[in-house]
Backbone as CSV, one residue per row, in Angstrom:
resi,resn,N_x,N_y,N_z,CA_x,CA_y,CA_z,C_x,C_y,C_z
1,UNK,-78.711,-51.203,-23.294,-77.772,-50.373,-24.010,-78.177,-50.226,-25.476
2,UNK,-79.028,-50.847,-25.931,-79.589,-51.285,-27.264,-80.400,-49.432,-27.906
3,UNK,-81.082,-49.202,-26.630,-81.797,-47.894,-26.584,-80.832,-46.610,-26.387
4,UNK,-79.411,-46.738,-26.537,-78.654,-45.616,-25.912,-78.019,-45.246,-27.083
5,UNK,-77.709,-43.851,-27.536,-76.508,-43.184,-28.293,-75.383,-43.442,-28.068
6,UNK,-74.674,-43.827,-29.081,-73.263,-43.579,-28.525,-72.795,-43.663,-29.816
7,UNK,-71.797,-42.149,-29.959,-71.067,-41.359,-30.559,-69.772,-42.118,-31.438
8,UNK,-69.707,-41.995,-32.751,-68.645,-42.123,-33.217,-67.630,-41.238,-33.735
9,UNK,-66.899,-40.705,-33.038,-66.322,-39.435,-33.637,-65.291,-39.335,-34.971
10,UNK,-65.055,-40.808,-35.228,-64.437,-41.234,-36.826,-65.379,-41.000,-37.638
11,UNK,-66.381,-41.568,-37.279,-67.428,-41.366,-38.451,-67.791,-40.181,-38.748
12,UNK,-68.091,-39.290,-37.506,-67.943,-37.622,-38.263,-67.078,-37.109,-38.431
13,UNK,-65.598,-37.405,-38.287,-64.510,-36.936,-38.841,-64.621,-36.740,-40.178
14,UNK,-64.956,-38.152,-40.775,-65.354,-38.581,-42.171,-66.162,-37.962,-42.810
15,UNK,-67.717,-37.511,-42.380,-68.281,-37.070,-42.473,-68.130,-35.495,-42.605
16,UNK,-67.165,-34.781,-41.981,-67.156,-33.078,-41.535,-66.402,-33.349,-43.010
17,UNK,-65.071,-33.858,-43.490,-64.168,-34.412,-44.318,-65.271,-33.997,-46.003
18,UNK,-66.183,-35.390,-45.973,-66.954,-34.960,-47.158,-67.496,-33.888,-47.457
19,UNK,-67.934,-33.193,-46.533,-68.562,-31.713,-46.291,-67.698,-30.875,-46.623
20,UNK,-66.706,-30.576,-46.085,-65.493,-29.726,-47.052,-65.321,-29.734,-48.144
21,UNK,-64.949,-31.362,-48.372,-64.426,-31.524,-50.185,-65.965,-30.809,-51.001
22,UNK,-66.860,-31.255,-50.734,-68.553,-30.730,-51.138,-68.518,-29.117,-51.690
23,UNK,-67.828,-28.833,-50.070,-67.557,-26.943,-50.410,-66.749,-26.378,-50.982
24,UNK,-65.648,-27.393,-51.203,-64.354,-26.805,-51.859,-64.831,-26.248,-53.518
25,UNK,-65.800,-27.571,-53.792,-66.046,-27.803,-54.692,-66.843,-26.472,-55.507
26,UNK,-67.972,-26.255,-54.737,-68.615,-25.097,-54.907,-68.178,-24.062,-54.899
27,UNK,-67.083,-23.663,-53.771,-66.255,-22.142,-54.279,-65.329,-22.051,-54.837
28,UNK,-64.964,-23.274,-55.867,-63.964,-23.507,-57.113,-64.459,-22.096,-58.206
29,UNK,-63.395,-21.278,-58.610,-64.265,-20.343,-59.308,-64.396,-21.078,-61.002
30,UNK,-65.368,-20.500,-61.189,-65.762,-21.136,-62.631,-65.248,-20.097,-63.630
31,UNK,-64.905,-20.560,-65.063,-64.808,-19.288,-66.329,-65.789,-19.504,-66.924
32,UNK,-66.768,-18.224,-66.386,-67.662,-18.210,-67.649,-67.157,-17.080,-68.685
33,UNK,-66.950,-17.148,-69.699,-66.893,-16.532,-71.084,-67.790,-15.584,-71.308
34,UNK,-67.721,-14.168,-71.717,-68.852,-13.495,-71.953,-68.758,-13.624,-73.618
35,UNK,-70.224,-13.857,-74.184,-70.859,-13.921,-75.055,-70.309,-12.634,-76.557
36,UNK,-70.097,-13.625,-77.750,-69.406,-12.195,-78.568,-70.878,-11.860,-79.372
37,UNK,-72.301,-12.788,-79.312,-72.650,-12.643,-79.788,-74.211,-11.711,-79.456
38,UNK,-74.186,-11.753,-77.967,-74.807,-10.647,-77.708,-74.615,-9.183,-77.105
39,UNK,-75.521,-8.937,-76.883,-75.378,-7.287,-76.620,-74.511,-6.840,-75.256
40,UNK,-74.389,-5.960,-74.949,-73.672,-5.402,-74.151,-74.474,-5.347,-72.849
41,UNK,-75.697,-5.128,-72.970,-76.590,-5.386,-72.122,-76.543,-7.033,-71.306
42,UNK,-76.640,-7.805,-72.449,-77.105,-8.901,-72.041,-75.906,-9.300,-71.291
43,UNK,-74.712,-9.313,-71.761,-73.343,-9.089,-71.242,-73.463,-8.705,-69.444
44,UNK,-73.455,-7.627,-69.780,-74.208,-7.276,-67.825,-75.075,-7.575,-67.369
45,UNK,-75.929,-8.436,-67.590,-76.820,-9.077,-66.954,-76.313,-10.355,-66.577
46,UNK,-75.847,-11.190,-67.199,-74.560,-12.291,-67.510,-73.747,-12.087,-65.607
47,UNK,-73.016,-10.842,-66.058,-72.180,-10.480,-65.075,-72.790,-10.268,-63.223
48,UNK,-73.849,-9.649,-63.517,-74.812,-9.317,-62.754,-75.294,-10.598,-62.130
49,UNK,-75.672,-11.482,-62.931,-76.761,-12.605,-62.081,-74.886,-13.939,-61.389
50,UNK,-73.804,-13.815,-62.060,-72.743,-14.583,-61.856,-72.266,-14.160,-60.086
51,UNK,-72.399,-12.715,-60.110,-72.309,-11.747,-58.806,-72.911,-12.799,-58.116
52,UNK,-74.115,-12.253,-58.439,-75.320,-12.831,-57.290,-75.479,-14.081,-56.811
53,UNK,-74.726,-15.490,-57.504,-74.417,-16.442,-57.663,-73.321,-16.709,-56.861
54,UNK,-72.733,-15.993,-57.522,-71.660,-16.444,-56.132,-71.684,-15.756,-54.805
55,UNK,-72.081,-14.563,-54.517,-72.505,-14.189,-53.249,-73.628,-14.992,-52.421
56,UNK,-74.258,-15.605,-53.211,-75.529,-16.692,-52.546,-74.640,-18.348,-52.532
57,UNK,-73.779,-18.308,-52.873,-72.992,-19.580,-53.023,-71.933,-19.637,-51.477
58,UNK,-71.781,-18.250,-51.478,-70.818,-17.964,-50.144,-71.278,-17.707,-48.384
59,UNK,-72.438,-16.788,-49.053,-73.410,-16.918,-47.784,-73.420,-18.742,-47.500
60,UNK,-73.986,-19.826,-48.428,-74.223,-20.709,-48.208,-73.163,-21.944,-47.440
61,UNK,-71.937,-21.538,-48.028,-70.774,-22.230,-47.091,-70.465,-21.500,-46.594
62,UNK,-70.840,-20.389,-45.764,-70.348,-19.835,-44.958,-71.418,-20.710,-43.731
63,UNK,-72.411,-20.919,-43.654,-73.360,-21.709,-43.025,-72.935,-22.614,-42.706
64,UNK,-72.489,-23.428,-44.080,-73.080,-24.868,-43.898,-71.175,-25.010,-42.789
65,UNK,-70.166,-24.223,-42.895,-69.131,-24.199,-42.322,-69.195,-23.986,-40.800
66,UNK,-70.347,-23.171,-40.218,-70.551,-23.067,-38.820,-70.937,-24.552,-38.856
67,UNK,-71.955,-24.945,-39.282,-72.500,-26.239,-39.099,-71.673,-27.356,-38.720
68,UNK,-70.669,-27.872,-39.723,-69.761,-28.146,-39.472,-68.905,-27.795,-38.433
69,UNK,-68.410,-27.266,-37.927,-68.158,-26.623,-36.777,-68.436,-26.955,-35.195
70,UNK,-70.237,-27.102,-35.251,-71.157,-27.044,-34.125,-71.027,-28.870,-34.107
71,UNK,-70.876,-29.512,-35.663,-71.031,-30.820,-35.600,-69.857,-31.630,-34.867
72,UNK,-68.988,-31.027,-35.045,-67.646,-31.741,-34.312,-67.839,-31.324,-32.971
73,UNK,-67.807,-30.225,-32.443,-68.044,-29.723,-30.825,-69.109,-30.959,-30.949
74,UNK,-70.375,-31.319,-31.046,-70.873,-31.864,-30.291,-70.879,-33.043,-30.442
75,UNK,-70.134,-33.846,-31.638,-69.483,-35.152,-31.553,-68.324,-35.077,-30.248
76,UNK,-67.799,-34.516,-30.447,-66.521,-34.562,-29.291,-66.887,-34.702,-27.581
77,UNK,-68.259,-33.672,-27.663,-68.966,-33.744,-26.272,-69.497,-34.879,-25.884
78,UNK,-70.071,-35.844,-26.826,-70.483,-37.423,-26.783,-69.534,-38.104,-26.752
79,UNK,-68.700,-38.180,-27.431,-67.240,-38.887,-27.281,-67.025,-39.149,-26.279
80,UNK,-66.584,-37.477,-25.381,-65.840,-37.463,-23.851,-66.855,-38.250,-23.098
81,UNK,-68.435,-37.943,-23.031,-69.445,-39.270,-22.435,-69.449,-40.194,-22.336
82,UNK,-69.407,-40.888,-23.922,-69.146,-42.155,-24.092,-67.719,-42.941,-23.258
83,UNK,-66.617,-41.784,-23.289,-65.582,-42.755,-22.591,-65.583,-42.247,-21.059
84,UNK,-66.380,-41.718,-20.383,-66.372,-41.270,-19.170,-67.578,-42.931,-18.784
85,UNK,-68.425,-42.890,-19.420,-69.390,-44.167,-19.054,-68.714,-45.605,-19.357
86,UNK,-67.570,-45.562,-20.025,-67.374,-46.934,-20.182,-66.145,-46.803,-19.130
C-alpha cells in the first residue's frame, strides 16, 4: 500500500481555498492615478497598457478557475475510490 495514491480531499479543499483567495487578490481593482505631470499622450498609453493588464489578468483566472474546477472533480473521483477500496 506504501506504492498506492490515495486522495485527500481536505487537503484540496484547502488547497482549491488558497487558489481563490490568490485570485481574489489579483482581480482586486487597483487606483492607478493618472499623471498631472505628463502629457496627454503618455496619459493614454498609461490607460492603454492598464487595459491590457487587466484583460491578461482575467484571461489568466479565468484558467487558472477551470483548473480549479477539474482539480476538485478529480479529487472527488479518488475520494469515491479510496472509500469504495477500503
Amino acid at each position: 500500500m506504501a506504492d498506492e495514491i490515495i486522495s485527500n480531499l481536505d487537503i484540496v479543499q484547502r488547497h482549491i481555498k488558497q487558489i481563490e483567495e490568490a485570485l481574489q487578490i489579483l482581480t482586486e481593482e487597483k487606483e492607478i492615478s493618472l499623471d498631472t505631470e505628463t502629457t496627454l499622450q503618455g496619459n493614454g498609453k498609461l490607460l492603454y497598457l492598464q487595459e491590457y493588464e487587466k484583460n491578461n489578468v482575467a484571461n489568466l483566472v479565468a484558467l487558472i478557475q477551470d483548473d480549479v474546477k477539474l482539480l476538485h472533480r478529480v479529487a472527488e473521483e479518488f475520494e469515491k475510490m479510496d472509500t469504495k477500496r477500503l
